[in-house]
N, C-alpha and C positions, 0 to 999 in steps of 0.2 A: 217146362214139362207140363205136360197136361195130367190136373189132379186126377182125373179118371182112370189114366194111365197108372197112376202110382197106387190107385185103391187096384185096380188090377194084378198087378206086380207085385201087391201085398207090405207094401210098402207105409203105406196109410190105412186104416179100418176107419168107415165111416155108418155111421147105425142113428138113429131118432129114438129118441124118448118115448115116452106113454102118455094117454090122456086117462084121466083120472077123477073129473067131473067136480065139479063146487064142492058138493055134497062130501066129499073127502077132504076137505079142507076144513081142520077142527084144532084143536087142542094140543094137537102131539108137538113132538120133537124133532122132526126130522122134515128140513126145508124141501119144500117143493119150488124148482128153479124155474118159472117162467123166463119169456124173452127180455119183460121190464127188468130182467135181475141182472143181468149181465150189462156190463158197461166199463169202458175206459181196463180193457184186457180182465177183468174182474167177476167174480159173483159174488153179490150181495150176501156177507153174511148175515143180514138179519130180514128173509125176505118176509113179506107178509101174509104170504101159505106156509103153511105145516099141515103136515102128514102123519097120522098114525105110525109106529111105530111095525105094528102088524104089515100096514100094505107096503109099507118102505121093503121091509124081511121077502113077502112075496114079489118083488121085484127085481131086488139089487142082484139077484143073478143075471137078470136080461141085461140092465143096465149096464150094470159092469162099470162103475164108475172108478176112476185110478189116479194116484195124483199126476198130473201132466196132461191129461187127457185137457183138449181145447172143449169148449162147444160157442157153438156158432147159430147165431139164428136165422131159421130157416122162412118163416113166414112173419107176416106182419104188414108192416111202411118203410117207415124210414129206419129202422132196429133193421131188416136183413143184412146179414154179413158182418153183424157186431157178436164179435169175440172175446172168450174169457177164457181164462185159463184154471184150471183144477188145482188147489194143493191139498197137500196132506189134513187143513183143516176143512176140507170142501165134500170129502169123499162120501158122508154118510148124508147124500140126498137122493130124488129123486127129481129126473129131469122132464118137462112137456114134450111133447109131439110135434113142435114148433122152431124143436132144437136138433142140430146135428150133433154127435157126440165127436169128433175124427182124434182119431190115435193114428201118432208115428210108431211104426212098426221098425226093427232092422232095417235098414235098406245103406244102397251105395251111394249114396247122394247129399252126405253130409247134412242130412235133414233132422233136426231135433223138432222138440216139442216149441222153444225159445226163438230159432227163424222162421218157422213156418206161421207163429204166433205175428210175428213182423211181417213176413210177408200176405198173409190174409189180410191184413189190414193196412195193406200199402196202399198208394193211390192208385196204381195200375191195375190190382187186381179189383179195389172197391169200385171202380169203373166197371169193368168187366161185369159186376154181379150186379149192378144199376141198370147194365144193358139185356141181362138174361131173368132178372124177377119178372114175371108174371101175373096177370092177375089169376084167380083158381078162384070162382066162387064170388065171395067178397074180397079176399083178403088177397095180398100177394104175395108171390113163392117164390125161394130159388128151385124149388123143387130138386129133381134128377140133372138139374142143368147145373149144379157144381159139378158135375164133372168134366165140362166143358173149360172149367176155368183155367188157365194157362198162365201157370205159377214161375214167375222169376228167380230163379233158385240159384244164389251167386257159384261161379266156377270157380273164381278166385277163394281157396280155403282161408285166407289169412281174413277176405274180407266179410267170408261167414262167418268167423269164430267170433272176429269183432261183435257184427251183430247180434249170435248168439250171446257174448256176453253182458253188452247192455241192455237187452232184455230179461235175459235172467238174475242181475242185478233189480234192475227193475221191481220187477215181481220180486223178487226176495226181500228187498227192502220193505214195497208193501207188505207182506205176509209178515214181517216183522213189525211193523204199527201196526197191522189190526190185531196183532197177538194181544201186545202190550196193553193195545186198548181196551180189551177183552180180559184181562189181567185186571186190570183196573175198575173196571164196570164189579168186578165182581169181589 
């Protein structure tokens, strides 16, 4: 299925971050996620922006950050199409202008947050979005052309569940060491 399709269909919601300028970057508590933060399905919990705690409050309604939500980056190099995934200790940030935010919505397609995480970052679709980045400027984009992208989405239920659940293994195991280790540090 073509992802544009399914943000049409209401299926996915897909929205971009804020830019927020150096000069916001200070003291506070509350991470600000550029594209260097995200990697290997993850965000960095300890990234090297913070945010006021103020500007974070004026935004996190645009934002609307949730646990489960992916983001995905949107501009850059060799970072386009590298995805992480939200938890419950991720919520209280604020994300770049560089970032897709996509939530799975309802839908009939057996799509969670767990294979779509798999399937964004398979080789077929990481192709696809090598073939559609741009340059814009200096820098390159996937811009409006994720919606072009034409998502593998297994029919076989037994073989989605599987996936979804070694991803969500996955990630939960993580999110379990970096708790611990956050336990620990502290």
């Amino acid at each position: 299925l073509r992802l544009g399709d399914l943000v049409e269909d209401r299926m996915l919601s897909i929205s971009t971050g804020d830019v927020v300028g150096k000069l916001a970057y200070g003291a506070g508590d509350i991470p600000f996620v550029r594209t260097s933060d995200i990697s290997n399905w993850e965000i960095k919990v300890d990234p090297k922006h913070r945010l006021e705690r103020e500007l974070y409050e004026s935004l996190k309604g645009k934002q609307d950050v949730r646990p489960y939500d992916l983001l995905m980056v949107k501009d850059g190099s060799y970072l386009i199409g590298t995805c992480g995934i939200v938890t419950e200790y991720d919520c209280e940030i604020v994300y770049q202008s560089h970032i897709y935010k996509i939530r799975v919505n309802e839908n009939a397609h057996r799509l969670n947050p767990f294979i779509l995480l798999a399937i964004l970052s398979s080789s077929v679709v990481r192709q696809q979005i090598k073939a559609k980045q741009f340059t814009q400027d200096i820098i390159d984009s996937l811009g409006e052309r994720i919606r072009e992208l034409v998502l593998p989405i297994p029919k076989d239920g037994a073989a989605a569940e599987r996936v979804t659940e070694m991803v969500r293994k996955a990630i939960l195991d993580r999110v379990e060491a970096r708790e611990l280790a956050r336990q620990a540090r502290e």
